[in-house]
BANUPA-540005 format. One record per atom (N, C-alpha, C): residue number from 1; residue in one letter; atom name; z negated, y negated, x. Coordinates in Angstrom, 1 decimal. Example, Ala and Ser with C-alpha at 12.3 -4.5 7.8 and 13.67 -1.06 7.14 Angstrom:
residues 2
1/A/N/-7.8/5.7/13.2;
1/A/CA/-7.8/4.5/12.3;
1/A/C/-7.8/3.3/13.2;
2/S/N/-7.1/2.2/12.8;
2/S/CA/-7.1/1.1/13.7;
2/S/C/-7.9/0.0/12.9;
***
This chain:
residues 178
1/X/N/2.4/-32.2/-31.5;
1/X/CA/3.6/-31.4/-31.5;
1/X/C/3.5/-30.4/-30.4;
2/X/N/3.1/-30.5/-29.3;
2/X/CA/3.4/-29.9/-27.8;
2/X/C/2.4/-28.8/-28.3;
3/X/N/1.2/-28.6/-29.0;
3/X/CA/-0.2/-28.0/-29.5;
3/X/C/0.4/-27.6/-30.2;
4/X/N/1.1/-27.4/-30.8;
4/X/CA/1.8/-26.6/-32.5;
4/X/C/2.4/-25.9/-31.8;
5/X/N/3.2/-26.2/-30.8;
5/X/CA/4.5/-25.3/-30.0;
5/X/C/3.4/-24.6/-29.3;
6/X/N/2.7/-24.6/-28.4;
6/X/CA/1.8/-24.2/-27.8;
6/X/C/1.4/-22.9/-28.2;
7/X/N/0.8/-23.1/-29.2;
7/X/CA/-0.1/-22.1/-29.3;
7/X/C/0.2/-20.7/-30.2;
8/X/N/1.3/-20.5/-30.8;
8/X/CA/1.9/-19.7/-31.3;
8/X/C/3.1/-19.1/-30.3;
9/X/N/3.6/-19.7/-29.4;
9/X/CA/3.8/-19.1/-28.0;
9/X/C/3.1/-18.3/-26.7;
10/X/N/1.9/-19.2/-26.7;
10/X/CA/1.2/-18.3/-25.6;
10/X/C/-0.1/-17.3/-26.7;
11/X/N/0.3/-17.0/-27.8;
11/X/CA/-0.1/-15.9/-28.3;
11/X/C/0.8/-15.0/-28.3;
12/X/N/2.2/-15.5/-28.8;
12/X/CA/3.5/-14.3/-28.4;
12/X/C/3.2/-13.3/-27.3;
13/X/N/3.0/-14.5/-26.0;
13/X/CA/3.2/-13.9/-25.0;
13/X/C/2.0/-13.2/-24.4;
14/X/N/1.1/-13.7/-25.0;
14/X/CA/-0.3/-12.8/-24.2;
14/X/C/0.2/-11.1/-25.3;
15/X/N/0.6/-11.4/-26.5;
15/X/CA/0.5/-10.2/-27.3;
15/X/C/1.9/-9.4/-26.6;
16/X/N/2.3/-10.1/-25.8;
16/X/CA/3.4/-8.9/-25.0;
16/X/C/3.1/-8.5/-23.8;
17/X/N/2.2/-9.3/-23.0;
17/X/CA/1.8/-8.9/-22.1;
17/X/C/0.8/-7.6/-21.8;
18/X/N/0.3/-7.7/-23.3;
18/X/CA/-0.8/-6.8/-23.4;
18/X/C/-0.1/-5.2/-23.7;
19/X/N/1.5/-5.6/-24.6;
19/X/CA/1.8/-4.5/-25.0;
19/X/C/2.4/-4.0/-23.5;
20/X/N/3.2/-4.7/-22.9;
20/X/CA/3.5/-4.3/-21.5;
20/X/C/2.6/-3.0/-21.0;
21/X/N/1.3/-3.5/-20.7;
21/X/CA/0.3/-3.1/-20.2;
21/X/C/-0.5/-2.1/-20.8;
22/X/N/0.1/-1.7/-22.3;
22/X/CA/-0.4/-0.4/-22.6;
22/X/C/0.7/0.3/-22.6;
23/X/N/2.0/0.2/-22.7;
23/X/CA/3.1/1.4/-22.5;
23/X/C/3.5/1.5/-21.2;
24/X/N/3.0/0.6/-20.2;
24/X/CA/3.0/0.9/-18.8;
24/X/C/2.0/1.6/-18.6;
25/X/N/1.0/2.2/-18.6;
25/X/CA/-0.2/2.5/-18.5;
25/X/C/0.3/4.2/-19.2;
26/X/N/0.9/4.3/-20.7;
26/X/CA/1.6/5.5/-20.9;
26/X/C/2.7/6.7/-20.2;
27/X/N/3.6/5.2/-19.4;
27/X/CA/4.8/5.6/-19.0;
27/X/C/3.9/6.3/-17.7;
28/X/N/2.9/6.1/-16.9;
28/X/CA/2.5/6.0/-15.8;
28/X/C/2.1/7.7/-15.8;
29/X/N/1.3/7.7/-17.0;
29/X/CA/0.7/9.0/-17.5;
29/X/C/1.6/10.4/-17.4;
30/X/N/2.8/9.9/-18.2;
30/X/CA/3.8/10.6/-18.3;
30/X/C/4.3/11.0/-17.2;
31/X/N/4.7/10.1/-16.3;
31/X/CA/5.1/10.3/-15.3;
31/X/C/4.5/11.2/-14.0;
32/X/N/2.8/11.3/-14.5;
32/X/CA/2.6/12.4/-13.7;
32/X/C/2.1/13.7/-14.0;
33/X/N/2.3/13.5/-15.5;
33/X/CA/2.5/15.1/-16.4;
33/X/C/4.0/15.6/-15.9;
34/X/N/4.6/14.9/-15.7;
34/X/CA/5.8/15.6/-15.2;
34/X/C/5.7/16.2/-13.5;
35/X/N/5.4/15.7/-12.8;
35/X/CA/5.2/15.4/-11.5;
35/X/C/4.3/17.4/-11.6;
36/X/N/3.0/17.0/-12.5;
36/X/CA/2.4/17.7/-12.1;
36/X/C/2.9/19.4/-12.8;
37/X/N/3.7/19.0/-13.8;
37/X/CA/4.3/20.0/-14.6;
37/X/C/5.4/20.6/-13.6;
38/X/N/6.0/20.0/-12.9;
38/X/CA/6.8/20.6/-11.7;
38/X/C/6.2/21.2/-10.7;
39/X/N/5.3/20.8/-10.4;
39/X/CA/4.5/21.1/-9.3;
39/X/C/3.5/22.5/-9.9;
40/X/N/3.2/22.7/-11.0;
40/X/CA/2.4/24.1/-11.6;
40/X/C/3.7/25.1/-11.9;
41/X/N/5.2/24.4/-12.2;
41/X/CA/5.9/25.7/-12.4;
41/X/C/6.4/26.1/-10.6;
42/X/N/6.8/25.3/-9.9;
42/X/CA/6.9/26.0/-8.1;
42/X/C/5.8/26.5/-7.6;
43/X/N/4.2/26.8/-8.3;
43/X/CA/3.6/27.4/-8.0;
43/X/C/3.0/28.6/-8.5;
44/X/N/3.5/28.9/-9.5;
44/X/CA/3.1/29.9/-10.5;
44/X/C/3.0/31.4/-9.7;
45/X/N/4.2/31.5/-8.4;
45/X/CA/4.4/32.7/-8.3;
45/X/C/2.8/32.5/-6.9;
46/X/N/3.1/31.5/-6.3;
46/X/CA/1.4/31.3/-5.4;
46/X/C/-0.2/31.5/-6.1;
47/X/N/0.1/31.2/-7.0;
47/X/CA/-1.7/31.5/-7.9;
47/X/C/-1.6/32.7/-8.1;
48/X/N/-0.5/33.4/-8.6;
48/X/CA/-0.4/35.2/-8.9;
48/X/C/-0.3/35.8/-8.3;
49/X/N/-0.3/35.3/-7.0;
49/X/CA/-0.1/36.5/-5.9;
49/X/C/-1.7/35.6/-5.0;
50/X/N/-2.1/34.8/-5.3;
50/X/CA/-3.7/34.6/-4.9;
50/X/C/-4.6/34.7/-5.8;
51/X/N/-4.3/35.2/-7.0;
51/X/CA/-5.1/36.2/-7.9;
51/X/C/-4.9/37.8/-7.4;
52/X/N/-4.1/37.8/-6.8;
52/X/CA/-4.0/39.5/-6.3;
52/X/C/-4.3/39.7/-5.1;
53/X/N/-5.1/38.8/-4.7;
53/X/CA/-5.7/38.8/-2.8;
53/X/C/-4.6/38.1/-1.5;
54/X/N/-3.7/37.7/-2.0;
54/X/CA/-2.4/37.2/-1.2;
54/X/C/-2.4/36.0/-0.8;
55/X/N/-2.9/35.8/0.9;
55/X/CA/-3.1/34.5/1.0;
55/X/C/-2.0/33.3/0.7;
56/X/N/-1.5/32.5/-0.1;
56/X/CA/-0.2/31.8/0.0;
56/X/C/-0.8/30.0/0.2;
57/X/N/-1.8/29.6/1.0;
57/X/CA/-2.1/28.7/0.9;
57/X/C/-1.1/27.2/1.7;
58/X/N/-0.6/28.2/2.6;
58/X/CA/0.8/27.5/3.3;
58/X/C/2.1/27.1/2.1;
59/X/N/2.5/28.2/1.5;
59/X/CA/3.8/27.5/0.4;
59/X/C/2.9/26.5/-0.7;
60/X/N/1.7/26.8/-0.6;
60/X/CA/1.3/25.9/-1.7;
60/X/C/1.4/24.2/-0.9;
61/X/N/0.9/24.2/-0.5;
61/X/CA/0.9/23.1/0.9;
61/X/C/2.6/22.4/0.4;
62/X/N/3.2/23.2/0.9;
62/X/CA/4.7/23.0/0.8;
62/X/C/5.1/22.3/-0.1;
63/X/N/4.6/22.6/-1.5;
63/X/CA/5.0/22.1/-2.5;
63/X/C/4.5/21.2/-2.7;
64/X/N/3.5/20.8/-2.1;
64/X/CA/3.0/19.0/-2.7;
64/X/C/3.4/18.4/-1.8;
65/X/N/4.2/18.7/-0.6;
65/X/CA/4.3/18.0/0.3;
65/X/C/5.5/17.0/0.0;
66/X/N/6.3/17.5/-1.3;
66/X/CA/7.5/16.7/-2.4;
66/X/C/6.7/15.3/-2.5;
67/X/N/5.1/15.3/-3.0;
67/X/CA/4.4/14.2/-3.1;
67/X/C/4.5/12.6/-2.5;
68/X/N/4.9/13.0/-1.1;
68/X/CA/5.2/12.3/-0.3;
68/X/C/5.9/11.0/-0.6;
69/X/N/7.1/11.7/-1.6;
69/X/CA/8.2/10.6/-2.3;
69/X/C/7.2/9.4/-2.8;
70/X/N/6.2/9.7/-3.2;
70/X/CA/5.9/8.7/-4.7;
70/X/C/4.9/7.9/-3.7;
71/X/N/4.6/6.6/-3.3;
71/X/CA/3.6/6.3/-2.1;
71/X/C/2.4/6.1/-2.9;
72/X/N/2.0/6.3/-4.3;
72/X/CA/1.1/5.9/-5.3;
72/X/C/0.1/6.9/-5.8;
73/X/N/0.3/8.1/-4.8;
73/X/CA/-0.4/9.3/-5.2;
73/X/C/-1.0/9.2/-3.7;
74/X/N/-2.4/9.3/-4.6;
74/X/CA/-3.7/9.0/-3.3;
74/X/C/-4.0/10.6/-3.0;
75/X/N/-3.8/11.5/-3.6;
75/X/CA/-4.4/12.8/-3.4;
75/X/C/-3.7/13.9/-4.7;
76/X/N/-3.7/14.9/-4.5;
76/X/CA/-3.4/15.9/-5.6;
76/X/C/-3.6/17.6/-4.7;
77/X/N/-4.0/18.1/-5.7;
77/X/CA/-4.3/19.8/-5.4;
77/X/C/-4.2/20.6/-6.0;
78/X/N/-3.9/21.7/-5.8;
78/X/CA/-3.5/22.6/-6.6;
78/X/C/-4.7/24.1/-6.7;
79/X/N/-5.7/24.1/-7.4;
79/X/CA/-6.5/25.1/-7.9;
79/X/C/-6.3/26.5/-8.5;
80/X/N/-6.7/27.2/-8.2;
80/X/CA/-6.8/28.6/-8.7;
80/X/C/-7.1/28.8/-9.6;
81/X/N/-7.1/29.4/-10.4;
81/X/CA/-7.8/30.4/-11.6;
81/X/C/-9.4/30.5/-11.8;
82/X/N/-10.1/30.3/-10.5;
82/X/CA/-11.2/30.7/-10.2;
82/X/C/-12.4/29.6/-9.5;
83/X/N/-11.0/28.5/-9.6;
83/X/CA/-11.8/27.5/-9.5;
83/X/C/-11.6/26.8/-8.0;
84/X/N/-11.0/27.8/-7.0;
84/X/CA/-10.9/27.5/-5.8;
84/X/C/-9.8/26.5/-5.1;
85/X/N/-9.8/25.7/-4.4;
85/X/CA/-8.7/25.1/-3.9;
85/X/C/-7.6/25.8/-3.3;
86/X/N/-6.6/25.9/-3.6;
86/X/CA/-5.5/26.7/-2.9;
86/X/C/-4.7/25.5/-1.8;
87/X/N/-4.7/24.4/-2.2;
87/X/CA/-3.5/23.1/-1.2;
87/X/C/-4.0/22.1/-1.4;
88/X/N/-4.2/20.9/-0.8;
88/X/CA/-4.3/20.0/-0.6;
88/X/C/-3.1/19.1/0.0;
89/X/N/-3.0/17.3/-0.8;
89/X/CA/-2.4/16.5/-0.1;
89/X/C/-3.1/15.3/-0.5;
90/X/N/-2.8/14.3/0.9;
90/X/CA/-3.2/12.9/0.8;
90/X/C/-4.7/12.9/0.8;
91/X/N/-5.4/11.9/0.8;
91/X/CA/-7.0/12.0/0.9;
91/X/C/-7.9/13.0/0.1;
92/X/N/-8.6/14.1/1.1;
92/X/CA/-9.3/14.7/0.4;
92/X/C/-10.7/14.3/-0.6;
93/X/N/-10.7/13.2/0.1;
93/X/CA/-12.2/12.5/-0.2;
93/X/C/-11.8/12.4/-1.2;
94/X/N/-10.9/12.0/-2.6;
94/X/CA/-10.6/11.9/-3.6;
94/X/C/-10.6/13.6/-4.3;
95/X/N/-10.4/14.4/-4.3;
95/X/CA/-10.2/15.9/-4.7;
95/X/C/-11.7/16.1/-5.5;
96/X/N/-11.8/16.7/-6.4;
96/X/CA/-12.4/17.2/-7.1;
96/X/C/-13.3/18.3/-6.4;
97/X/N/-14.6/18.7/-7.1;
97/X/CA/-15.3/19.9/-6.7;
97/X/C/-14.9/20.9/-7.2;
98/X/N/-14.2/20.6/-8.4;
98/X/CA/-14.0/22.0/-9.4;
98/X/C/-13.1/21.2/-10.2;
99/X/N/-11.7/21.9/-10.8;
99/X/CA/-11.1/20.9/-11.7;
99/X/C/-11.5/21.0/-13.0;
100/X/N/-11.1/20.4/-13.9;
100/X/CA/-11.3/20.5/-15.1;
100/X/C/-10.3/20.4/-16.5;
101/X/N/-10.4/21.0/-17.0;
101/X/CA/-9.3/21.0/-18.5;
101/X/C/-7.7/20.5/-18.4;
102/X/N/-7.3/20.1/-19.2;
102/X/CA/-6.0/19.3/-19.5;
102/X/C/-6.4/17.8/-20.1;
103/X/N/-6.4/16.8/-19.5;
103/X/CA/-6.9/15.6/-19.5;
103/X/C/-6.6/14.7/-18.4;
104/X/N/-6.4/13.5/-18.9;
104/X/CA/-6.5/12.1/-17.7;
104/X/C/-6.9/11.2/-18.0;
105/X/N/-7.7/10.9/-17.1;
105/X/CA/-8.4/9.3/-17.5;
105/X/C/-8.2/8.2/-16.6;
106/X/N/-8.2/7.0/-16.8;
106/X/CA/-8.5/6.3/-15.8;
106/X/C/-9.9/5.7/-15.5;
107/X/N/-10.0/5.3/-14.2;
107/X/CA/-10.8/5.3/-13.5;
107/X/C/-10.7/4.4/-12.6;
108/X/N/-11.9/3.0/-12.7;
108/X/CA/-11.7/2.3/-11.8;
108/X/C/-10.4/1.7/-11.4;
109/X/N/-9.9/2.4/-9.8;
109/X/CA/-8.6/1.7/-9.5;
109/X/C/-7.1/2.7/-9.4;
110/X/N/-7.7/3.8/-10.3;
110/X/CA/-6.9/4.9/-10.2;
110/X/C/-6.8/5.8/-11.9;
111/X/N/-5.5/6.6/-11.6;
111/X/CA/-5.4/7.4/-12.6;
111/X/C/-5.7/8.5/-12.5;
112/X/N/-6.2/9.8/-12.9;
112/X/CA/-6.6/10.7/-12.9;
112/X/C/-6.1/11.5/-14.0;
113/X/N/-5.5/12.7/-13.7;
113/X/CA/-5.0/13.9/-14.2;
113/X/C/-5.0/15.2/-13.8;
114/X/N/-5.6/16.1/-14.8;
114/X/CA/-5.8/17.7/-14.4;
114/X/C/-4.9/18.0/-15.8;
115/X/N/-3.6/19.2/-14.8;
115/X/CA/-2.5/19.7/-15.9;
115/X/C/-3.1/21.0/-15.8;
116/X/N/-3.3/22.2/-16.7;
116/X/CA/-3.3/23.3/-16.5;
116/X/C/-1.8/24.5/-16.4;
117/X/N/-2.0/25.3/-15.2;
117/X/CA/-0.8/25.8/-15.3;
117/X/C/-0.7/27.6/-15.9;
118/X/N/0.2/27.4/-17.1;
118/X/CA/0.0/28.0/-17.9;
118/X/C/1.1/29.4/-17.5;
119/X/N/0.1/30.8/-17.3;
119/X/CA/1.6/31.5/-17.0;
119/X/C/1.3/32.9/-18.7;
120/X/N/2.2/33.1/-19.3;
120/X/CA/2.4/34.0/-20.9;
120/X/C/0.6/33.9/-21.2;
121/X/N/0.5/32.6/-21.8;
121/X/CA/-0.6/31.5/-22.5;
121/X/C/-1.5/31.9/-21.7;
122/X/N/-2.2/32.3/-20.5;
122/X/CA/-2.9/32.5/-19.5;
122/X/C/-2.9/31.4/-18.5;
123/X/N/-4.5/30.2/-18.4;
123/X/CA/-4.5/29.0/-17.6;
123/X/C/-4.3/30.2/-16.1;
124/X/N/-4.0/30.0/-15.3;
124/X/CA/-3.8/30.9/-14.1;
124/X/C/-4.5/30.2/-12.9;
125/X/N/-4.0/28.6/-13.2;
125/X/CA/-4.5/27.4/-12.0;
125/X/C/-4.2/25.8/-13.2;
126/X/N/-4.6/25.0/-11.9;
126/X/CA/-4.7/23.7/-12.7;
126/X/C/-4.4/23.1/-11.1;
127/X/N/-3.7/22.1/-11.9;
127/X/CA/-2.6/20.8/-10.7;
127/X/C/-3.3/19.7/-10.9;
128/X/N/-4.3/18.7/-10.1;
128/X/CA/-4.8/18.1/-9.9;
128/X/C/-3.7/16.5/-9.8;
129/X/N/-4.2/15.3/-9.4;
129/X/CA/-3.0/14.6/-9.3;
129/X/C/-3.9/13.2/-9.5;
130/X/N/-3.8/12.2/-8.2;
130/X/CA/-5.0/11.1/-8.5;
130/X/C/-3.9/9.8/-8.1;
131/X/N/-3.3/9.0/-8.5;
131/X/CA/-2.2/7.6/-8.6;
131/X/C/-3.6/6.7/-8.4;
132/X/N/-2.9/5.7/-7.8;
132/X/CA/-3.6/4.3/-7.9;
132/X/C/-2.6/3.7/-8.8;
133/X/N/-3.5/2.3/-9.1;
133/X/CA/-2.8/1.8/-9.9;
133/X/C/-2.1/0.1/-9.4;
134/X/N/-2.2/0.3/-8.4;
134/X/CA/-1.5/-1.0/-7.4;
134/X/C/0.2/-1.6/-8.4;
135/X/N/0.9/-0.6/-8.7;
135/X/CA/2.4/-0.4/-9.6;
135/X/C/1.9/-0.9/-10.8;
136/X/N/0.8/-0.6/-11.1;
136/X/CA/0.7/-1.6/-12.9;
136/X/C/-0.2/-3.1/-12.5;
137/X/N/-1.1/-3.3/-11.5;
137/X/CA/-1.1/-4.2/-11.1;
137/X/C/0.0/-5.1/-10.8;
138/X/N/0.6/-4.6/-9.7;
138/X/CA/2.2/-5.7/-9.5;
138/X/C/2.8/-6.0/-10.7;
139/X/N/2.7/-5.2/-11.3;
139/X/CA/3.9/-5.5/-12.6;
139/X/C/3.3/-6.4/-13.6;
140/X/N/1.8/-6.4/-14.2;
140/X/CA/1.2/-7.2/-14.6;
140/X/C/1.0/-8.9/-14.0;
141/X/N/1.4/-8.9/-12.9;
141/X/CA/1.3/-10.3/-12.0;
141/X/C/2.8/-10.4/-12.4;
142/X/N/3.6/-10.0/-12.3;
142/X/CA/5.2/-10.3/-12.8;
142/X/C/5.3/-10.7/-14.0;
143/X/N/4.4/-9.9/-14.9;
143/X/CA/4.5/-10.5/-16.3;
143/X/C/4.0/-11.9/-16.6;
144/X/N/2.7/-12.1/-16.1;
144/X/CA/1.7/-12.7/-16.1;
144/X/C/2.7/-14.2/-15.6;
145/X/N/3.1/-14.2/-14.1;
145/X/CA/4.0/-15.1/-14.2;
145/X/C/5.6/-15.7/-14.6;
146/X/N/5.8/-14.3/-14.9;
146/X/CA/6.8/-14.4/-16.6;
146/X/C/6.7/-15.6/-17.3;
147/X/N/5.7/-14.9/-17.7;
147/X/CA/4.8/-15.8/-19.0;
147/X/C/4.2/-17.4/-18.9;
148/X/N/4.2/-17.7/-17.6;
148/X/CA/3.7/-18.9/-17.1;
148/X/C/5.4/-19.8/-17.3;
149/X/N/5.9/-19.6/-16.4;
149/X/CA/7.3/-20.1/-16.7;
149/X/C/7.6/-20.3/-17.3;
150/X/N/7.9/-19.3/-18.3;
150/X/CA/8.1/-19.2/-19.6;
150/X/C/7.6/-20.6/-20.5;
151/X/N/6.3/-20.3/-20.4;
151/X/CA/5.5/-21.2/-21.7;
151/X/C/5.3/-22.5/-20.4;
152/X/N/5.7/-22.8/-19.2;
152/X/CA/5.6/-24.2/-18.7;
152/X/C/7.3/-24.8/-19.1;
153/X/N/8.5/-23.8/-19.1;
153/X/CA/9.6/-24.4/-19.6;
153/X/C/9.5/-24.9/-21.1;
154/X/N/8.9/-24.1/-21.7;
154/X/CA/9.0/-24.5/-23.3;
154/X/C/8.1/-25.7/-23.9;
155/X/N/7.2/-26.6/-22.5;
155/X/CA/6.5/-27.3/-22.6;
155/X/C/7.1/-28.2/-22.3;
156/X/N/8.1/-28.5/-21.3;
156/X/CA/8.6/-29.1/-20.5;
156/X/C/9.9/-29.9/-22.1;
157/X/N/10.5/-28.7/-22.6;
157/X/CA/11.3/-28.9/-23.6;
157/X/C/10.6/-29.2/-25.0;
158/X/N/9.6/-29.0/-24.6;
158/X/CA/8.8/-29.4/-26.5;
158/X/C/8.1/-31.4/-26.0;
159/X/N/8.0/-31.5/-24.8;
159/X/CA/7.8/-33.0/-24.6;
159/X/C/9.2/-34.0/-24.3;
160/X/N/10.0/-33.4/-23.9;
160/X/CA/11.8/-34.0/-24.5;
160/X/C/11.7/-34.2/-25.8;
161/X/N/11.6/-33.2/-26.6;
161/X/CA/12.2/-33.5/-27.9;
161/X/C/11.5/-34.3/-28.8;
162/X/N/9.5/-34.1/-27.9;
162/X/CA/8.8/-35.0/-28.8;
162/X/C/9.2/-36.6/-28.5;
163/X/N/9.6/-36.8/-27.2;
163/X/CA/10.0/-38.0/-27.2;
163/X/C/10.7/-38.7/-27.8;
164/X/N/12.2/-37.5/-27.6;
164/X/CA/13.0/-38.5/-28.1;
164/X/C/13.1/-38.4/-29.8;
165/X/N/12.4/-37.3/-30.6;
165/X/CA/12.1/-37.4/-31.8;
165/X/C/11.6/-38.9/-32.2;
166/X/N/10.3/-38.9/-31.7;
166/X/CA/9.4/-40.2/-31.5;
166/X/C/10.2/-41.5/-31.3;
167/X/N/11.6/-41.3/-30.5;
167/X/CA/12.3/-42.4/-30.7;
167/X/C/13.2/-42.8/-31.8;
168/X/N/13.6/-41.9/-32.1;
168/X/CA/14.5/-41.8/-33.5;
168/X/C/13.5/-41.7/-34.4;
169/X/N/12.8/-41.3/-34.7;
169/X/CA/12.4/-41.3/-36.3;
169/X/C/10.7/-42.2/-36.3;
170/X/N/10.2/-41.7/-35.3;
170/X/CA/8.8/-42.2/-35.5;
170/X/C/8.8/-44.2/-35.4;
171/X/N/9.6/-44.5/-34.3;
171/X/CA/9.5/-45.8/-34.1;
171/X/C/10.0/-46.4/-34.8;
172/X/N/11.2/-46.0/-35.5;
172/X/CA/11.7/-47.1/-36.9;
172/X/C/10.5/-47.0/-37.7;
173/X/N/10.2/-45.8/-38.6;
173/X/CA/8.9/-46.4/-39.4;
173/X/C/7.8/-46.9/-38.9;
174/X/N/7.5/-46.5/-37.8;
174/X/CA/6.6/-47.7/-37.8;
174/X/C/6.6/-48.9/-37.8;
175/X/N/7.8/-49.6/-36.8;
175/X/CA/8.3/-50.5/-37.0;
175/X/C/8.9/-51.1/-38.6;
176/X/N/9.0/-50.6/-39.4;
176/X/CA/9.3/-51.0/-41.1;
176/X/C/7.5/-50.9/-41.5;
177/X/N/7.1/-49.6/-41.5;
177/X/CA/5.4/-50.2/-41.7;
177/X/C/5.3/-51.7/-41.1;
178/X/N/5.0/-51.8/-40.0;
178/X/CA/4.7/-53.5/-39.2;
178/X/C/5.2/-54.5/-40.2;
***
């Protein structure tokens, strides 16, 4: 009985754990297309006036320094038109040689995302942006022991009822079998 309860439960829950972990993993994405979509519009007027020879590498600076909020962004930069680094934050050793497209991947123990910033359909620069992923780790250990509990209470309650089922129904017939 405890094996019949069993096992159609901790499939429940592995199949939620999993879903957890793919729309956290979305939400995470999301969250730094926005991040980075803010950070390409406060800089629109700094890549246009460093497409016109105008050093602005100080207000670009400025603007990632918002970054600071999120403790989960290992690094992010903001690129020129031409390929050049205009700002840097957080570890450079992580920063790119050259950025690349509109895309994120992950990576090892990190997220990775290059947003292009788009000024009248002209890429002008691209916003760089590298998260670890320590926040979907923790949260996965929360689920994970969710899930433990969870299916150790339901075990705990599926051997009560086998009992006392077994007392009421099982032991009379046997006892009339005998």
């Amino acid at each position: 009985i405890m094996l019949t309860s069993a096992t159609p439960l901790l499939l429940s829950s592995t199949a939620f754990v999993i879903y957890e972990f793919i729309t956290f993993r979305q939400w995470m994405v999301r969250e730094l297309e926005i991040q980075s979509g803010i950070i390409g519009a406060n800089n629109i007027g700094n890549l246009i006036f460093r497409a016109v020879g105008i050093d602005t590498r100080e207000d670009a600076a400025a603007t990632l320094k918002s970054l600071d909020a999120n403790e989960h962004i290992v690094a992010a930069g903001i690129f020129a038109q031409d390929g050049v680094l205009l700002a840097a934050f957080g570890d450079e050793n992580f920063l790119p040689a050259t950025p690349s497209g509109d895309h994120f991947f992950f990576k090892e123990n990190h997220l990775i995302l290059f947003k292009p910033v788009v000024q009248d359909d002209e890429t002008i620069g691209t916003v760089f942006i590298q998260s670890d992923l320590s926040i979907l780790n923790e949260r996965l250990q929360q689920y994970i022991g969710i899930v433990l509990i969870f299916i150790l209470g339901a075990f705990i309650v599926a051997f009560f009822l086998s009992t006392i089922l077994q007392r009421l129904i099982s032991r009379p017939i046997l006892h009339l079998a005998g």
